[in-house]
VOGU-3710 file (C-alpha; in Angstrom, 3 decimals, decimal comma):
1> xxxxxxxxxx> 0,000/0,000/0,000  1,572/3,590/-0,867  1,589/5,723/1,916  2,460/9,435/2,449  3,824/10,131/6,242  3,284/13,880/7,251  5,752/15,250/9,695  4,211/17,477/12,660  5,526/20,444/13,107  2,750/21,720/15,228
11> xxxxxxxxxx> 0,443/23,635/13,194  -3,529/23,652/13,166  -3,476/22,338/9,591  -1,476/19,674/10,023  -4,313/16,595/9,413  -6,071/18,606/7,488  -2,743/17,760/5,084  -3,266/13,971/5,704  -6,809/14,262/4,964  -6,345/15,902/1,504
21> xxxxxxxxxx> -3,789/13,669/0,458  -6,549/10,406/1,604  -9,561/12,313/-0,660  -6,808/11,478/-3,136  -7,187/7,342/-2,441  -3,597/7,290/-1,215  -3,084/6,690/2,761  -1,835/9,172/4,821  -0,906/9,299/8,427  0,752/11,911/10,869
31> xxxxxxxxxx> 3,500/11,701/12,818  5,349/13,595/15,527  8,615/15,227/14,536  10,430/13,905/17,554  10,144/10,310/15,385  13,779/9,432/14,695  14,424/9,243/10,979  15,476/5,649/10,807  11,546/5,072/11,802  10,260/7,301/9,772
41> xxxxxxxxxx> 12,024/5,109/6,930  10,752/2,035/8,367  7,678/2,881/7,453  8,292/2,866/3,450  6,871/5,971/2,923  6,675/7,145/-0,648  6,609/10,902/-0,085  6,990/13,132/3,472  5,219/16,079/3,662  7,033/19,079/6,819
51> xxxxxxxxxx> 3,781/20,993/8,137  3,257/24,493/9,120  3,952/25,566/12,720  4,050/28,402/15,237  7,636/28,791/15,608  10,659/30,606/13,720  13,156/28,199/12,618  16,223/30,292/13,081  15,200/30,067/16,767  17,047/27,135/18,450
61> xxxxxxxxxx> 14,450/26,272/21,006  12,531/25,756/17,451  11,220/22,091/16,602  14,099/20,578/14,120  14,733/17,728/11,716  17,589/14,985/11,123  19,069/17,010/8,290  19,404/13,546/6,894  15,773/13,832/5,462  16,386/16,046/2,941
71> xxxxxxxxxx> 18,935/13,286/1,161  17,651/10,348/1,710  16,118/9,895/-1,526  11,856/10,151/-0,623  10,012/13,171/-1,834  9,674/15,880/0,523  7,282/18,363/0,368  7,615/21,621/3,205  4,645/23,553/3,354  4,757/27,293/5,845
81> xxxxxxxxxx> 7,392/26,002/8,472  8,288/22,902/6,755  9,225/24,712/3,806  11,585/27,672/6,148  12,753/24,326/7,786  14,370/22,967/4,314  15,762/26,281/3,294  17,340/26,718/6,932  18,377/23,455/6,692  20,211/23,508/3,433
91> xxxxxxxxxx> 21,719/26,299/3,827  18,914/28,881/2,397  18,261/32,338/4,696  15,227/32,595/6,261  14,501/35,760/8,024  11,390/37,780/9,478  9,277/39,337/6,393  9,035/43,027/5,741  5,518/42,544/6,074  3,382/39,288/7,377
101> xxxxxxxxxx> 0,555/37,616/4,646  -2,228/36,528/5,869  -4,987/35,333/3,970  -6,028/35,397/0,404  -2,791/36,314/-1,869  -1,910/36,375/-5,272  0,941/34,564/-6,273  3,051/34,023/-9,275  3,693/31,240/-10,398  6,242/29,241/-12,494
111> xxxxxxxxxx> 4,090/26,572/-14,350  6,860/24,420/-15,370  7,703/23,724/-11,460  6,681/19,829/-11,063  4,087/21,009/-8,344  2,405/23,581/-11,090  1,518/21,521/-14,201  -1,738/22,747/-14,950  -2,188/25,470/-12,499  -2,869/28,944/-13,599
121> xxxxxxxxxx> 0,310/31,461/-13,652  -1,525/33,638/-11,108  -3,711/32,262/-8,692  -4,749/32,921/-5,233  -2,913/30,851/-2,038  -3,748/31,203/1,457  -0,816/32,942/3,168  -0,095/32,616/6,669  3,113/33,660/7,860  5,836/36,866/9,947
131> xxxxxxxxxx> 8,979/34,485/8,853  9,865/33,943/4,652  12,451/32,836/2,965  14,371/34,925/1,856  17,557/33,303/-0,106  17,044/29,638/-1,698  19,184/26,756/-0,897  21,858/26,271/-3,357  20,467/24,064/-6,006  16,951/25,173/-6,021
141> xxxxxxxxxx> 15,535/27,329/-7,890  12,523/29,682/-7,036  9,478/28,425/-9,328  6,455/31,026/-7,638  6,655/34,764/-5,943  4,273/37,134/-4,236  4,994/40,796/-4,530  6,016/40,573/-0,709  7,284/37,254/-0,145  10,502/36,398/-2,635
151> xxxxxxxxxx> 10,512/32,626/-2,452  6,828/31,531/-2,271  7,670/28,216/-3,898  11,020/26,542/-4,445  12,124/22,961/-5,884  15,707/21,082/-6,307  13,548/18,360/-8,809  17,010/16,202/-9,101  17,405/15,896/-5,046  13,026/15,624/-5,205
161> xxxxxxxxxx> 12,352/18,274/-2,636  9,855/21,177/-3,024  8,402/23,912/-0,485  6,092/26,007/-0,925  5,186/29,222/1,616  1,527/29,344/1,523  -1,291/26,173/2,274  -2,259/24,264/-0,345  -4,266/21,904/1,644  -6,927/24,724/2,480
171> xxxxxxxxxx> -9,960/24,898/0,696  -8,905/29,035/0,403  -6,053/28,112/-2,176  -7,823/27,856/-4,958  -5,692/25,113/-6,767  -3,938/23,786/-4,118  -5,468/20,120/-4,771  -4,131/19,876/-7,744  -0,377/20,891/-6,616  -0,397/18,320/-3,499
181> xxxxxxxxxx> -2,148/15,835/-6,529  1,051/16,918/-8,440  3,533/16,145/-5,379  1,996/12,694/-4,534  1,394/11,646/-8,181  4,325/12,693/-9,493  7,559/12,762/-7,841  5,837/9,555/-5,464  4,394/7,785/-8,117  1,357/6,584/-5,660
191> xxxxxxxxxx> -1,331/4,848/-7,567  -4,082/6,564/-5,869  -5,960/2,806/-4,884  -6,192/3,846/-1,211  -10,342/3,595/-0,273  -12,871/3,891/3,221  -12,785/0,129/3,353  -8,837/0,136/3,700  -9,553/1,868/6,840  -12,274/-0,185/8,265
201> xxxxxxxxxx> -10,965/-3,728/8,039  -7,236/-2,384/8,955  -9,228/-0,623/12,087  -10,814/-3,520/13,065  -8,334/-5,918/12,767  -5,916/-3,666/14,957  -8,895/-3,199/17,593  -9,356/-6,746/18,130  -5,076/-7,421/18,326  -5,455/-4,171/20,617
211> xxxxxxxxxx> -8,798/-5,924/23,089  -7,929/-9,451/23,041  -10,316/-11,461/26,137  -10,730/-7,920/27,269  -13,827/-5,973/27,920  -14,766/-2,534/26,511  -17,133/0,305/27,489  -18,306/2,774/24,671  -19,319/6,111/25,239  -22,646/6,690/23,082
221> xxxxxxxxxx> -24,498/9,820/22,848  -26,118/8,456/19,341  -24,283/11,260/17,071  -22,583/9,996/14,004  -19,623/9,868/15,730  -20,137/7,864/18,725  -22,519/5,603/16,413  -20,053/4,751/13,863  -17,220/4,136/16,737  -19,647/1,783/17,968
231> xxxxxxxxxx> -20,661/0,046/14,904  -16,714/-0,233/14,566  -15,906/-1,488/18,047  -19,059/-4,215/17,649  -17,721/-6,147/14,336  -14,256/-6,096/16,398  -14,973/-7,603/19,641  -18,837/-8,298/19,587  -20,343/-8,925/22,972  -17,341/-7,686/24,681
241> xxxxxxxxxx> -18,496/-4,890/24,186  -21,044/-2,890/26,396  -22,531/0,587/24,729  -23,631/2,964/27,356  -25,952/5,807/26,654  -26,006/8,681/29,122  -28,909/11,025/29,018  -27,202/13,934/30,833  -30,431/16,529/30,011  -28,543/18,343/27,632
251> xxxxxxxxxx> -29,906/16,501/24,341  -31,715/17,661/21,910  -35,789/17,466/21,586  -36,771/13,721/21,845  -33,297/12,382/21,392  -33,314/10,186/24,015  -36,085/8,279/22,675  -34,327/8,076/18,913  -30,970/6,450/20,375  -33,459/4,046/22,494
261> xxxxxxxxxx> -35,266/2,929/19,298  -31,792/3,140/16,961  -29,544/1,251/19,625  -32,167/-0,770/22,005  -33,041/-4,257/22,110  -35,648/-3,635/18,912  -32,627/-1,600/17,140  -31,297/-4,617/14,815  -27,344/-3,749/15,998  -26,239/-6,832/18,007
271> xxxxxxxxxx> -24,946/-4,693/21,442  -25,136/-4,432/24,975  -26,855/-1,418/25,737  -27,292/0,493/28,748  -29,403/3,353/29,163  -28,375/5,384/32,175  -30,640/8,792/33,208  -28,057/10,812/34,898  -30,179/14,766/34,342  -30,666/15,894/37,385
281> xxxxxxxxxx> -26,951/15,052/38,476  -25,617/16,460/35,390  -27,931/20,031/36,179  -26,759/19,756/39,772  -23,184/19,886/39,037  -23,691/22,410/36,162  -25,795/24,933/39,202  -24,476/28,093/39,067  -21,434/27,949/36,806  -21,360/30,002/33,510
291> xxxxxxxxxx> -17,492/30,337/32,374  -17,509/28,095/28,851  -13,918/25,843/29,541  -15,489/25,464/33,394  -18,934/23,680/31,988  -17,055/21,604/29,334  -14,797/20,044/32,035  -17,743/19,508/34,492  -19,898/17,431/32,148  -16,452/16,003/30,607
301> xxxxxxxxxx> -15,350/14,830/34,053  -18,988/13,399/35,125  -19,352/11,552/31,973  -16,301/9,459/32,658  -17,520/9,030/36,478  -20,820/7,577/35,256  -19,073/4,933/32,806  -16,727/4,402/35,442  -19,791/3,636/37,758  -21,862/1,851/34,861
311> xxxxxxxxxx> -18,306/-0,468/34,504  -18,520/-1,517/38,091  -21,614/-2,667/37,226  -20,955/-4,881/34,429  -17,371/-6,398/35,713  -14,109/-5,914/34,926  -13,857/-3,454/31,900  -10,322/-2,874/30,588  -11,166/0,250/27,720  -12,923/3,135/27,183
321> xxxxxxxxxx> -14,273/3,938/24,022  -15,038/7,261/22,193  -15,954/9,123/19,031  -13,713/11,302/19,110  -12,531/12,914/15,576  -10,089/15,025/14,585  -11,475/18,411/14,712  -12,132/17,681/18,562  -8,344/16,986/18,713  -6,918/20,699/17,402
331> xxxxxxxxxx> -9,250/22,373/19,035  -8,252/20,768/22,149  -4,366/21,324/21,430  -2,238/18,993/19,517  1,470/18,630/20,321  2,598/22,586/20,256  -0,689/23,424/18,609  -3,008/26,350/20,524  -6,630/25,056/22,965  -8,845/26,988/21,423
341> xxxxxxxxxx> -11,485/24,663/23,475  -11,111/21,706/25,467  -13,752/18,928/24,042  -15,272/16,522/26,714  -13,510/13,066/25,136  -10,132/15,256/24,857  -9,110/18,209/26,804  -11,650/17,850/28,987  -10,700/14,240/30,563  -10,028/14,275/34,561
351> xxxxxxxxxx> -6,405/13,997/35,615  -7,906/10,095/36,382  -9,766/7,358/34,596  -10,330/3,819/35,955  -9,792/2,291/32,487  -6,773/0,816/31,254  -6,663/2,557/28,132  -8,709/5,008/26,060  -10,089/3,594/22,259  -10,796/6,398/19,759
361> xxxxxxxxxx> -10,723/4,568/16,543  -12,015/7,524/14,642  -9,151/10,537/15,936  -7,268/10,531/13,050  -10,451/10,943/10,574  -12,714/14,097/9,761  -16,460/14,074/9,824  -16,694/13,618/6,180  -14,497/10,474/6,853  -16,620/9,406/9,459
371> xxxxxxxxxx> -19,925/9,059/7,306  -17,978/7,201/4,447  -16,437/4,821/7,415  -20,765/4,189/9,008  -21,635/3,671/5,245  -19,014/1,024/5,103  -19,916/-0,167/7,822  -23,866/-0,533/7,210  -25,147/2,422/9,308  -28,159/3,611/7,580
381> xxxxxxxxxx> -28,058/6,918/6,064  -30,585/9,167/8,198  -28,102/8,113/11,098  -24,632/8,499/9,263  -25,962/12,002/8,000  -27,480/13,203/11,234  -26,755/16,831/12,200  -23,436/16,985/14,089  -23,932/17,067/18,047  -20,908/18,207/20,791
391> xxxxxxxxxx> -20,277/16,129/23,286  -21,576/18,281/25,872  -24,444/18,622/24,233  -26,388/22,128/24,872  -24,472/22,592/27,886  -22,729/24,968/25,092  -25,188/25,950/23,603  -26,469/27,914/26,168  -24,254/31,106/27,226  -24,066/31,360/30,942
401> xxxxxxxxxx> -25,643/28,872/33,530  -27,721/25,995/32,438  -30,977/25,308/34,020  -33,761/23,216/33,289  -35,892/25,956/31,586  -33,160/27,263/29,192  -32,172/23,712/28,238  -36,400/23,656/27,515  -36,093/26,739/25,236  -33,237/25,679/23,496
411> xxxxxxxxxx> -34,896/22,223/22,684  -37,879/23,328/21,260  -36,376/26,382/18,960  -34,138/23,884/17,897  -36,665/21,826/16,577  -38,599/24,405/15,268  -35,616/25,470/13,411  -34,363/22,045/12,002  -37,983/20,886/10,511  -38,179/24,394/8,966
421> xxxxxxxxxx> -34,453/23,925/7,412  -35,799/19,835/6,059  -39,064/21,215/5,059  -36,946/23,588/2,818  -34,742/21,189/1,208  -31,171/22,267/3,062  -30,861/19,661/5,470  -28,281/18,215/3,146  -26,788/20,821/1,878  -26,197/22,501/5,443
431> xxxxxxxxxx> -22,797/21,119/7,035  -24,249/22,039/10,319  -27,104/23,969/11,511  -28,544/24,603/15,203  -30,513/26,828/17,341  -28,615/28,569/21,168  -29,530/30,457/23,588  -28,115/33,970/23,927  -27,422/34,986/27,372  -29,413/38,054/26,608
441> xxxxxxxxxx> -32,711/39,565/27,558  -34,497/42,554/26,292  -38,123/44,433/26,237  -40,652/43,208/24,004  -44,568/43,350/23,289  -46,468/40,342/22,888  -50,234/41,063/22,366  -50,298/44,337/24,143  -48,167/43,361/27,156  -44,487/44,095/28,174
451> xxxxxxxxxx> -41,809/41,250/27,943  -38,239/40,544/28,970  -37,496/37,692/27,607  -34,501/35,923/25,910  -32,894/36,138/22,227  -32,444/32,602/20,255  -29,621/32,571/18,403  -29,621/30,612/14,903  -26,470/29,304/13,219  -25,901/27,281/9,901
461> xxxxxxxxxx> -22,413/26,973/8,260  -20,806/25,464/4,866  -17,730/23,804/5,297  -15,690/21,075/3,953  -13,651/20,058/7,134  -14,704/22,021/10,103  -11,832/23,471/10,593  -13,136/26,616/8,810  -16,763/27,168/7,907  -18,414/30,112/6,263
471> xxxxxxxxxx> -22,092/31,456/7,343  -24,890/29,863/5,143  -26,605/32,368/2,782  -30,798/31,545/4,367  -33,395/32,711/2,372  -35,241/35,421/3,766  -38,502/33,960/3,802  -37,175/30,700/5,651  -35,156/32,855/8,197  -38,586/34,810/8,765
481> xxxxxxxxxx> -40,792/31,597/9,540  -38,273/30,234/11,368  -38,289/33,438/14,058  -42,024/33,672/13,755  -42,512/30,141/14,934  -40,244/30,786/17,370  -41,347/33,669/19,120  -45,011/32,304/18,860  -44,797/28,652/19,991  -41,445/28,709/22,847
491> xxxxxxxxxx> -42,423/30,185/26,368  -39,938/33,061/27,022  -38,287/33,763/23,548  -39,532/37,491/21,914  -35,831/37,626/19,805  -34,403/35,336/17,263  -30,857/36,361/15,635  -28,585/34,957/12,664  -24,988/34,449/12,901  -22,778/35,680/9,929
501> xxxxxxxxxx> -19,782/34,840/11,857  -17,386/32,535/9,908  -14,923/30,360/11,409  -12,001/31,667/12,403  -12,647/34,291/14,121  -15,590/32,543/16,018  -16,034/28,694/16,432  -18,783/26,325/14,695  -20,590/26,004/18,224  -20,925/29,512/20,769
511> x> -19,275/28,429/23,602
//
């Protein structure tokens, strides 16, 4: 099987990379630069790819690489960092630009460099960088330019090595598919006969090496997520495996009842299943606190207490299982990467858990990934396309303290809002879409009388990753029923907003 090996470096693209290079039917996997190179060789790989990443490589405290890489005969692609870390390396200067890119640029480019067949001589990259290189290596030769940044793309084609200063694996560079297509079709020579199923029976197989006798616990809330990790974890190990479902009160409108029917005895998937009603310990602990990072670790920490219990229960249990994915990872911090918020089955773990190890056989994957891996696995389609659901359910979805009648409000705009959004045809064609609950309350007039009541806040994004997502453009008319039915059928509601925020600057969720 080909494989491409990406290199962390420690930037907040850096599976995003892997991911790209997989829609391409050629396996990918990351790994941590601290991996000696004589491993990283062990591995076969036919191309390496150096990721982007916070740091300044003319600073020594700087992450570094065996210089070794850059002649050992495999393709090597440096994109941001990796490609200042294969000038420095070589002996190229990289120094602090005049004046940082960020964002959309125009570049120039050189379309007889190998990673520019077919790519228009001008075409927009997404810059993101202070450092640039200034000088090439000796041996390379510059093949694209931006009218601040000298060396936006260099190659030495004889030694195989190419960098480029911008990200090609974001959906902003307009081409950049076809130059990392160029990179692992050409100079690797990969076949591109990589698929889903790959994944699946190689996941599988590992799991059950991984479990043995053992027992395992899976964490199911009944998202796509946690359903297709425990689709996954039953072909593995079977009854060994115990699925428990905790209703913390934080679900959405009749939810409960769906994951019953979906994962139950009458359900058709061969499980244990426990159904555990934790709500008014979950609202008990949640009493009175409203700082985002402070609720995600509460309901993070009480989750694993109530598996923990529910394991007693059972027996032995040697592994936890969860859904985690990918975006959930860099949000929560990945090696040197930033928290930009902890997730429940991540950052948000207790210091200790009374399993022997943690499964998350979906980490490395992105949502997308996910439903292709349930659809190979047999999940039906109204569960493998379900709307996406955090872990802490409305819990942050609700800004400020969570109580019983705001968790109420949210649940039935939300409903309101998602049969409006079906009955319209965009339930598809949404990535994600969701009703909160502002922590805001102003004057209003409902048949003659005064209110003060709260705002509703509606959200629905495009995005290919969820790593950035752009507000969806709503039709008037549908935005207008929507806040209508809202402020006429939900108890203490006289507001409903739309946010136009894209992500970055704001997240997917609002807490």
């Amino acid at each position: 099987m080909d494989k491409i090996l990406v290199i962390d470096f420690g930037g907040q693209y850096n599976q995003l990379i892997a991911r790209r290079v997989r829609e391409s039917n050629v396996y990918c996997e990351v790994v941590p630069y601290t991996m000696p190179l004589d491993e990283i060789l062990a591995k076969e790989p036919k191309g390496i790819i150096l990721t982007g990443g916070p740091n300044s490589v003319y600073d020594p405290e700087s992450p570094h690489y065996d210089p070794e890489l850059f002649s050992c005969g495999v393709p090597v692609l440096g994109i941001c960092y990796g490609a200042q870390l294969m000038a420095w390396t070589m002996g190229g200067k990289v120094e602090t630009a005049p004046v940082s890119e960020y964002g959309k640029t125009d570049v120039d480019v050189d379309i007889s460099g190998k990673l520019f067949h077919g790519v228009s001589d001008n075409t927009v990259c997404w810059m993101s960088h202070t450092d640039y290189i200034a000088e090439p290596p000796e041996g390379f030769r510059i093949t694209a330019h931006t009218d601040v940044c000298p060396v936006a793309a260099m190659e030495n084609a004889g030694k195989k090595l190419y960098a480029v200063q911008f990200h090609p694996e974001v959906t902003h560079t307009a081409e950049g598919r076809s130059m990392l297509n160029a990179f692992v079709y050409g100079p690797c020579g990969c076949k591109g006969d990589w698929k889903m199923d790959d994944f699946v029976e190689r996941t599988i197989a590992e799991i059950r090496n991984k479990v043995g006798d053992g027992k395992a616990l899976c964490a199911l809330s009944g998202g796509v997520d946690s359903s297709v990790a425990a689709v996954l974890m039953s072909k593995a190990i079977g009854k060994q495996l115990t699925c428990v479902f905790v209703d913390h009160g934080l679900l959405r409108k009749d939810e409960a009842e769906g994951v019953d029917r979906v994962f139950g005895p009458d359900g058709g998937f061969d499980l244990n299943y426990v159904h555990v009603d934790a709500r008014d310990r979950f609202f008990g602990k949640l009493a009175g606190v409203t700082e985002p990072e402070q609720k995600r670790k509460i309901i993070g920490e009480e989750f694993i207490r109530v598996f923990e219990e529910e394991a007693k229960k059972i027996g032995a249990v040697d592994y936890l299982v969860q859904g985690t994915i990918y975006p959930d990872v860099i949000e929560s911090g990945l090696g040197k990467s930033a928290v930009i918020k902890s997730h429940h089955n991540v950052g948000g773990l207790p210091d200790y858990v009374d399993f022997k190890e943690i499964i998350e056989p979906l980490r490395m994957l992105f949502k997308d990934e996910v439903r292709k891996a349930g659809l190979e696995l047999g999940l039906p389609e109204s569960l493998v396309y379900r709307q996406p659901f955090p872990g802490p359910g409305l819990g942050i979805r609700i800004i400020g303290e969570v109580t019983k009648e705001k968790v109420r409000i949210v649940q039935e705009a939300d409903a309101i809002y998602r049969e409006e959004i079906a009955k319209a045809g965009l339930d598809r064609k949404l990535n994600q879409y969701f009703a909160a609950l502002s922590n805001m309350r102003s004057v209003g007039v409902m048949g003659d009388f005064r209110t003060y009541d709260y705002a509703v806040v509606l959200r629905a994004v495009l995005t290919s990753d969820f790593m950035t997502a752009e507000a969806a453009e709503l039709p008037w008319e549908l935005l207008q029923t929507c806040m209508t039915r809202i402020v006429n059928e939900v108890d203490g509601v006289n507001r409903v907003m739309y946010d136009l925020t894209t992500k970055p600057p704001a997240t997917v969720e609002l807490e």
